[in-house]
C-alpha positions as CSV (number, residue, x, y, z in Angstrom):
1,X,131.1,-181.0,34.1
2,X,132.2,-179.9,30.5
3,X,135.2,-176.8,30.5
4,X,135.0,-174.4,27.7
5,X,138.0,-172.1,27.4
6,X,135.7,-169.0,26.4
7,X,136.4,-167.4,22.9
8,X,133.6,-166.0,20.1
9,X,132.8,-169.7,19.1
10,X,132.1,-171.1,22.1
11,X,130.0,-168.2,23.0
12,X,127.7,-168.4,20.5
13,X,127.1,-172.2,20.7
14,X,126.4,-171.5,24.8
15,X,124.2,-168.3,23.7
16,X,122.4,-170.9,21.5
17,X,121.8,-173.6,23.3
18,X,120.3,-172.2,26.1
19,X,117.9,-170.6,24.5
20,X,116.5,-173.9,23.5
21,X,115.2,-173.6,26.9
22,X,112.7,-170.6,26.4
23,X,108.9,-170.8,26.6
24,X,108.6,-170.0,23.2
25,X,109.2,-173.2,22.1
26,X,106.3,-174.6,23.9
27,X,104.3,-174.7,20.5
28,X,103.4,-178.0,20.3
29,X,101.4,-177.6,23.0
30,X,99.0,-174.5,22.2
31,X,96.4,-176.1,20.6
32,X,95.5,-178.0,23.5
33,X,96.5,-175.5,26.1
34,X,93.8,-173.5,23.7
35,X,91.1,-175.6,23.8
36,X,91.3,-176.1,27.5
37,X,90.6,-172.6,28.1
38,X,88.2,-171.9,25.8
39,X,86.3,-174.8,27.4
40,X,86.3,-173.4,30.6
41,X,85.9,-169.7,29.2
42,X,82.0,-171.2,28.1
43,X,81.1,-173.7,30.2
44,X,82.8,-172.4,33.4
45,X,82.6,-175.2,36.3
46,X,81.6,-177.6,34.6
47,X,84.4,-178.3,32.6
48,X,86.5,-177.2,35.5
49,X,85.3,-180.3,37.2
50,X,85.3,-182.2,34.1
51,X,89.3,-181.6,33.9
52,X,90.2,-181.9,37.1
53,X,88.8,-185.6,37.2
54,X,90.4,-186.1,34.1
55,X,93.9,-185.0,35.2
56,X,93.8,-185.2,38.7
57,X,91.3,-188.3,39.3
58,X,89.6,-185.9,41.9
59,X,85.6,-185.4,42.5
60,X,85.2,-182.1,42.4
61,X,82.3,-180.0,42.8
62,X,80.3,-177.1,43.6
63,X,80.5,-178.3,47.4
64,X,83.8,-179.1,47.8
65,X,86.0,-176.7,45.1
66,X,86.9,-174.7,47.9
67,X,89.2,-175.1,50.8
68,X,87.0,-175.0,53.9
69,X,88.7,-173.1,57.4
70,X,88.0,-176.7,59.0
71,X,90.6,-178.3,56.0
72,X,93.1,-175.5,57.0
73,X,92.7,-176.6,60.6
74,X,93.2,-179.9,59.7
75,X,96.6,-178.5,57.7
76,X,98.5,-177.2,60.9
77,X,97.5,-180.1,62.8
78,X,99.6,-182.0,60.1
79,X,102.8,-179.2,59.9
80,X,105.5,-179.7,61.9
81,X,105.9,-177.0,64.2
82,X,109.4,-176.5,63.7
83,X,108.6,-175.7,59.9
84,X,105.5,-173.8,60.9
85,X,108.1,-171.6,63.1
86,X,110.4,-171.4,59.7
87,X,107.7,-170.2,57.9
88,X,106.5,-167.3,60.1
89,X,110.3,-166.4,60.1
90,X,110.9,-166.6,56.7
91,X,107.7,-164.4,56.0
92,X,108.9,-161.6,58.8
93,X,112.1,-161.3,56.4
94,X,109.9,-161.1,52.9
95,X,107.3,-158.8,54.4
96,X,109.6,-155.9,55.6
97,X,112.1,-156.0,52.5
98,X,108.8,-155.6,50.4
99,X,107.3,-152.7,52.5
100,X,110.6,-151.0,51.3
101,X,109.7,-151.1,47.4
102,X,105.5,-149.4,48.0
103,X,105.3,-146.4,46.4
104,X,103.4,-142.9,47.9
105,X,101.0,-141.1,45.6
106,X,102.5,-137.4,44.7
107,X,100.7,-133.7,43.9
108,X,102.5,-131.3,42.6
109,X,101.0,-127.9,42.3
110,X,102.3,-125.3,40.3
111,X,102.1,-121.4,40.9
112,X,100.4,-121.0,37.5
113,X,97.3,-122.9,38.6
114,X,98.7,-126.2,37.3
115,X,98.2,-129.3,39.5
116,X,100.0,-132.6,38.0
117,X,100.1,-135.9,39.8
118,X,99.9,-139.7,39.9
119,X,97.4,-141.9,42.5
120,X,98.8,-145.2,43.3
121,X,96.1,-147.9,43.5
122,X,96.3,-151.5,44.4
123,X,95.2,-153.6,42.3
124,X,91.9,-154.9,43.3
125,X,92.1,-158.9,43.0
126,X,94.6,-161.0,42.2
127,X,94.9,-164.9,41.5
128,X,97.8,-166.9,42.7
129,X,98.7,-170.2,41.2
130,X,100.8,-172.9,43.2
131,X,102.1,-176.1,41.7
132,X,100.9,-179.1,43.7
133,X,101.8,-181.9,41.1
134,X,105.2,-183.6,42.5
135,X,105.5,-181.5,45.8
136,X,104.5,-178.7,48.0
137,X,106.0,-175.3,47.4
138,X,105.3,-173.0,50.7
139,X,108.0,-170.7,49.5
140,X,106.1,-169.8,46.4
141,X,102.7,-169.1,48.0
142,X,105.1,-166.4,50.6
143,X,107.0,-164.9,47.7
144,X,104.0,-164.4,45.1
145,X,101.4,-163.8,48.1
146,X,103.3,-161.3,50.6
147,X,104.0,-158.6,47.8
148,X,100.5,-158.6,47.0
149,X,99.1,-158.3,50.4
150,X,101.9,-155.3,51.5
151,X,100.4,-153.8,48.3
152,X,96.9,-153.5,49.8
153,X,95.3,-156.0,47.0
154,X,91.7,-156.7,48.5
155,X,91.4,-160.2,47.0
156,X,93.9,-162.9,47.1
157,X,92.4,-166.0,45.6
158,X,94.6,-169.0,45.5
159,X,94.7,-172.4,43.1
160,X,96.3,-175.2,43.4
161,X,95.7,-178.9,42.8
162,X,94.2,-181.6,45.0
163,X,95.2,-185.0,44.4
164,X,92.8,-187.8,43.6
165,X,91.2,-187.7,47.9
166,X,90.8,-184.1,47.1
167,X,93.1,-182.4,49.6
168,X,95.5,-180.6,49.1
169,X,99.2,-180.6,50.6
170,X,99.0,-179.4,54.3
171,X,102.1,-176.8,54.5
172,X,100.6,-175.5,51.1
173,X,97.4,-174.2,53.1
174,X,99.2,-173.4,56.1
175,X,101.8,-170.9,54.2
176,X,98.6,-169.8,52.4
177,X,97.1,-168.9,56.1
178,X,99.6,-167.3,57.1
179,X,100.9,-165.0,54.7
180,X,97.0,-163.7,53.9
181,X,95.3,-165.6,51.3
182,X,91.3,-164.8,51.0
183,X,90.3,-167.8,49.3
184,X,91.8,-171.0,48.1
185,X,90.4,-173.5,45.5
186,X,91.2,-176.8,44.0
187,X,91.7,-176.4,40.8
188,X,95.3,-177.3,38.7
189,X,96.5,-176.8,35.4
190,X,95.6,-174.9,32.4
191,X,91.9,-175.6,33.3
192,X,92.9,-172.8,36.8
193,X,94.5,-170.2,35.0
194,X,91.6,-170.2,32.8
195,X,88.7,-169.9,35.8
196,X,90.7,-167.0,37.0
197,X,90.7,-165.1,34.0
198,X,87.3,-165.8,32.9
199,X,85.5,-166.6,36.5
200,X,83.1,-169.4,36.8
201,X,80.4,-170.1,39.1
202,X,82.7,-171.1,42.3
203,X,85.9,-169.5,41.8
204,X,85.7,-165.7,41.1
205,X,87.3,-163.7,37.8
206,X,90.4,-161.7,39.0
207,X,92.3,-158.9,37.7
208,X,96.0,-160.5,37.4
209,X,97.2,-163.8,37.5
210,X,100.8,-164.6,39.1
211,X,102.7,-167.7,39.9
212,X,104.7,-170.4,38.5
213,X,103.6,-173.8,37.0
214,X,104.4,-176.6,34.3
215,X,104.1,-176.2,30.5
216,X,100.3,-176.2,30.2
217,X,100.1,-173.3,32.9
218,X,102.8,-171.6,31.4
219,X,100.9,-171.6,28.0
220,X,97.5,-170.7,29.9
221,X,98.7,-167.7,31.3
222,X,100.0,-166.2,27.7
223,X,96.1,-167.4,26.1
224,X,94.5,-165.2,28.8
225,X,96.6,-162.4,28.5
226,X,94.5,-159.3,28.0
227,X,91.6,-160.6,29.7
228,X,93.8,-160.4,32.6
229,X,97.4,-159.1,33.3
230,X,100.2,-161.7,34.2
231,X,103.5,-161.8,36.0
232,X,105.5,-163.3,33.4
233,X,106.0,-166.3,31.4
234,X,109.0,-168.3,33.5
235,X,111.3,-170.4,31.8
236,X,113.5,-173.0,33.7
237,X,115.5,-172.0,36.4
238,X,119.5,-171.4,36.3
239,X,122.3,-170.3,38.4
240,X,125.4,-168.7,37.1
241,X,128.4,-168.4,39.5
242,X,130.8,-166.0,38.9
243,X,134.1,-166.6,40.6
244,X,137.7,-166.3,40.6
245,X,140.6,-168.4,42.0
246,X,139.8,-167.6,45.8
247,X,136.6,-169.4,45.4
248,X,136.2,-172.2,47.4
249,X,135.4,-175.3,44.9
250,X,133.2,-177.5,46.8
251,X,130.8,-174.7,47.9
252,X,130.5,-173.5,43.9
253,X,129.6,-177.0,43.2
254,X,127.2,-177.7,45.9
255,X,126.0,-173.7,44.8
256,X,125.5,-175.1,40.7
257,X,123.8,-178.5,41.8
258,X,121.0,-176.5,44.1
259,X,119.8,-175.4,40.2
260,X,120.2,-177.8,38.3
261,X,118.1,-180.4,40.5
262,X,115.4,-178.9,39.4
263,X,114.6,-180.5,35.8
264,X,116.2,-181.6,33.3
265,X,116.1,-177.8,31.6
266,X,117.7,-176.5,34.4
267,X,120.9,-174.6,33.6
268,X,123.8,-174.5,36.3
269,X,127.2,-172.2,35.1
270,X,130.3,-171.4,36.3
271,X,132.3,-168.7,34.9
272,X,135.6,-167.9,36.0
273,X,139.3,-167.0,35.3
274,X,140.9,-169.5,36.6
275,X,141.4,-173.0,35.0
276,X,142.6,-174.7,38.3
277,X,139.4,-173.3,39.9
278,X,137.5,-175.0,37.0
279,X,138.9,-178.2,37.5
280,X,138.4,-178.7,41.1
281,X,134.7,-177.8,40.5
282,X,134.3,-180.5,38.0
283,X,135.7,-182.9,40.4
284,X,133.4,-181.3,43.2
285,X,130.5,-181.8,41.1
286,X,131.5,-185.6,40.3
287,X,131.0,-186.5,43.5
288,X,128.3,-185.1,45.3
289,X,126.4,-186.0,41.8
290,X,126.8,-189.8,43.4
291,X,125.4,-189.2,46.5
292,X,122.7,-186.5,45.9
293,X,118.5,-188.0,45.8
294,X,118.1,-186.5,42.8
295,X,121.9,-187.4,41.1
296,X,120.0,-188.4,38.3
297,X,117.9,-185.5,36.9
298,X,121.3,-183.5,38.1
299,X,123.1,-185.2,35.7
300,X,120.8,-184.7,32.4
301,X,120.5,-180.8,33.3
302,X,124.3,-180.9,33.4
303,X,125.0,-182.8,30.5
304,X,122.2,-180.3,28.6
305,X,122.7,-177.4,29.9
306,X,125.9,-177.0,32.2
307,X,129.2,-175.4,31.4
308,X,132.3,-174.3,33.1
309,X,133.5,-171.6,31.5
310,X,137.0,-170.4,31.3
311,X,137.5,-166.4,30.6
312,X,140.7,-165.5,29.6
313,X,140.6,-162.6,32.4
314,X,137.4,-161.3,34.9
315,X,136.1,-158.7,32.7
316,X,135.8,-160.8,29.8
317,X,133.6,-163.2,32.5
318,X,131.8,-160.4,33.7
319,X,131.3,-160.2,29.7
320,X,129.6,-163.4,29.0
321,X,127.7,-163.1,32.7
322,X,125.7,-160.1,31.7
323,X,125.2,-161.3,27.7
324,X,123.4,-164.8,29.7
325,X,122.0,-162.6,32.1
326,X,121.2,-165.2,34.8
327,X,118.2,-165.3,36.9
328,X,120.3,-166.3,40.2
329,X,123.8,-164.6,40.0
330,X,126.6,-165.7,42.3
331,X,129.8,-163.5,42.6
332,X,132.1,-165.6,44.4
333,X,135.4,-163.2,43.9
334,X,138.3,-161.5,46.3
335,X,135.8,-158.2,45.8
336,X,132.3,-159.1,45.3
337,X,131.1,-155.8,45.5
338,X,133.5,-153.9,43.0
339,X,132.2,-156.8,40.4
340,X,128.4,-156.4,41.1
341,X,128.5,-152.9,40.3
342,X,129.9,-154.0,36.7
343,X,127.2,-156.6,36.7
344,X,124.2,-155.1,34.3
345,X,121.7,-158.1,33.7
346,X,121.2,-160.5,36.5
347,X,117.1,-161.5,38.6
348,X,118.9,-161.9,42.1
349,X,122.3,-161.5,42.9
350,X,124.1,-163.2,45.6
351,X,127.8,-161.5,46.9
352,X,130.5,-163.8,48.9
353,X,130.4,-167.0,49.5
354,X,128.2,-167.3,52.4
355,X,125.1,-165.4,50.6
356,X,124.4,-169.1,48.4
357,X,121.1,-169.4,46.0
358,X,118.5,-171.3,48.7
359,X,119.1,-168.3,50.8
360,X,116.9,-166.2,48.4
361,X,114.7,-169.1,47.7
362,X,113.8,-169.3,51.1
363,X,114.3,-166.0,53.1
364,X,116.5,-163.6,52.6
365,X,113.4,-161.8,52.1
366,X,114.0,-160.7,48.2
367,X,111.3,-162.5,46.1
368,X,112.4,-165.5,44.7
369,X,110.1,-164.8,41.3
370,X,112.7,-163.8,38.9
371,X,113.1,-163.2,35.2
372,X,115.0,-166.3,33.5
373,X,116.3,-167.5,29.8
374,X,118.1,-164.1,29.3
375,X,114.7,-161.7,30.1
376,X,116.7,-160.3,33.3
377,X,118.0,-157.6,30.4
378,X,114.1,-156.1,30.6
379,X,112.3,-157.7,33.2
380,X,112.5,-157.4,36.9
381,X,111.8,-159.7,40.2
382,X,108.1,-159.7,41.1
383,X,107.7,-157.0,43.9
384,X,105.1,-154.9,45.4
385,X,104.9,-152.8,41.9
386,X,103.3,-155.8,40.1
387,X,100.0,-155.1,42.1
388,X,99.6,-151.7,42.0
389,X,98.8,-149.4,39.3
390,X,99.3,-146.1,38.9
391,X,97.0,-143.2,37.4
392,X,97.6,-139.5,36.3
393,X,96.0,-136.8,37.7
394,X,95.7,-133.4,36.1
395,X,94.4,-130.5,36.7
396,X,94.5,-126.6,34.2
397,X,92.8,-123.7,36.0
398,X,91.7,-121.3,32.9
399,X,94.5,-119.2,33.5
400,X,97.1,-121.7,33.1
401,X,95.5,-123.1,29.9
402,X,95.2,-119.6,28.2
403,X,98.8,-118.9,27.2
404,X,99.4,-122.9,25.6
405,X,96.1,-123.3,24.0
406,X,97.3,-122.3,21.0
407,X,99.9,-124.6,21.5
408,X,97.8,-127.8,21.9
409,X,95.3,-126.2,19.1
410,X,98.7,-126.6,16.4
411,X,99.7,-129.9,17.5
412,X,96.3,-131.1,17.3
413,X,95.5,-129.7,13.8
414,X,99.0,-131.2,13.1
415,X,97.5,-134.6,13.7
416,X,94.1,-134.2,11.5
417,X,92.4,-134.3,15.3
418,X,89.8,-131.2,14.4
419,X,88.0,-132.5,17.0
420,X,90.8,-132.4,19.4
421,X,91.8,-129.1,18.6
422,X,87.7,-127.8,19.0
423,X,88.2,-129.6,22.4
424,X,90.2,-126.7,23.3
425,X,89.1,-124.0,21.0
426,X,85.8,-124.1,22.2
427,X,87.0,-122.6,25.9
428,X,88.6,-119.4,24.4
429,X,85.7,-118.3,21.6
């Protein structure tokens, strides 16, 4: 991997290149991501069907859109029990650390006859879509379903492709199963985000759309927007490790290489203070990029997107840590905890060396939906609060209007709101 000695320079070029790695840049692909949904938007499942034979070389119909309970059946049969036991395990962890983020409704009444308040709601259906193009992802169905369900949302309808026999990948439905899906259909791409925002005649419209995907579902998700809420718009993933010379080299390689597997956009960092730590990670890295299955995609992600950085001290890498503001953050240092309360902007972070990156991909029990390409500064993991909503309540008795009508009267008037003001007037003529 490339060292950089860290000075204003070097920052900026770093700052810059990564973000070559944001959504935005997706342009070249709106038109058709555009057209897609429009398509589907008028003629519903017929050119939901139309698409999915076209990109998926499945027959797909009325008949058989939806996954049946005897396919699901069919699904366990196929998991290996030993993964099926993972699973439940994994989604024992998610579940409770969610039940700790659900709000309560609150009334608070006033001895002046005022009565203020806010009603938490869940939302009422949600659609959840789960990649199924190159492989199954049961950890994204727990961590983008079990928040939902702990919120009390009624509906949880589920896409995801099918391939060209029309089934879809067996640990996919079983994770789907078991964390509480309603309804699952077979439907991929742009062409899916679109049916959930806009219903058709098999797959029902919902009220938010969550859930990770490729280019085309990112771009989907930010056309419907409006018609329906979204999660967010997710960029590619990335790991920062932040880590000083009691690190231990060959786990902060193996830590960096767990990212940047992913694609070619994936962004794998290590920041730290000391050059000899630096070194031996680059050599780390060197080799198990020779024997990992996926050495090659590794090695483009690192050659596009992977730095060691050197800091001339740990505050100055603490620095450059929260200006990236990672979606995984490592903090491999003699006193993990003293840093991560310096640490501002970060999705998930990870303290001492035995708390590694899969562990929150797979369960921990933290969601593993987290902001990337620098958005950890204003957005948040997805959680329980992404499906409810919340509403004000209020409540004047005459008495506790009487002394501020004059107040809201003024303000109004201030405004050219005449009718605002009358609103108000009217009570006290």
């Amino acid at each position: 991997m490339r060292i950089v000695t860290l000075n204003e320079d070097a920052k900026k070029d770093i700052l810059n290149n990564l973000l070559k790695r944001s959504p935005d840049n997706y342009g070249a692909y709106e038109g058709t991501v555009k057209e897609i949904v429009e398509n589907v938007h008028v003629n519903k499942d017929a050119a939901l069907f139309e698409y999915t034979k076209k990109f998926d070389k499945a027959d797909i119909d009325a008949t058989n859109v939806k996954v049946t309970d005897a396919e699901i059946e069919e699904a366990y049969s196929l998991v290996d029990p030993e993964l099926l036991a993972v699973i439940r395990k994994a989604i024992v962890n998610i579940r409770e650390y969610h039940e700790l983020q659900k709000r309560n409704s609150w009334i608070e009444t006033k001895p002046n006859g005022v009565i203020l308040g806010q009603k938490i709601s869940a939302i009422e259906s949600v659609g959840v879509y789960v990649p199924g193009g190159k492989a199954a992802y049961p950890s994204s169905v727990l961590m983008n379903v079990i928040p939902a369900h702990v919120a009390g949302v009624k509906n949880i309808i589920m896409t995801t492709p099918c391939n060209a026999e029309g089934k879809v990948y067996p640990t996919t439905l079983v994770a789907a199963k078991e964390a509480g899906v309603t309804e699952v259909f077979k439907a991929g791409g742009a062409q899916a985000i679109a049916a959930l925002a806009f219903g058709t005649e098999s797959i029902p419209k919902v009220d938010k759309i969550v859930g990770p995907g490729n280019i085309f579902v990112a771009l989907a998700k930010r056309t419907v927007y409006g018609h329906v809420n979204i999660d967010s718009i997710a960029g590619p993933s990335e790991i920062l490790v932040l880590a000083d010379k009691t690190a231990n080299p060959r786990y902060v390689a193996a830590d960096l290489l767990s990212q940047a597997e992913h694609d070619e956009l994936a962004s794998a960092i290590l920041v730290t203070d000391s050059m000899e730590l630096a070194e031996k990670v680059s050599a780390e890295v060197d080799g198990f990029v020779k024997v990992l299955s996926r050495g090659e995609i590794i090695q483009k992600s690192l050659d596009n997107f992977g730095y060691i950085i050197v800091a001339e001290n740990l505050d100055e890498a603490i620095e450059i840590s929260n200006e990236i503001a990672p979606e995984h953050l490592e903090v491999v240092t003699a006193n993990p905890f003293d840093v991560m309360t310096k640490i501002k902007n970060a999705g998930a972070i990870f303290l001492g060396e035995y708390s590694s990156e899969p562990l929150g991909d797979y369960f921990a029990g933290p969601n593993h939906v987290l902001p990337t390409n620098g958005t950890a500064k204003f957005f948040s993991p997805l959680g329980v609060d992404d499906f409810i909503k919340k509403s004000s309540i209020i409540c004047y008795s005459r008495e506790a209007l009487l002394p501020i009508h004059k107040d809201i009267e003024t303000f109004a008037e201030a405004e050219h709101l005449t009718a605002h003001a009358n609103s108000i007037k009217v009570r006290f003529e």
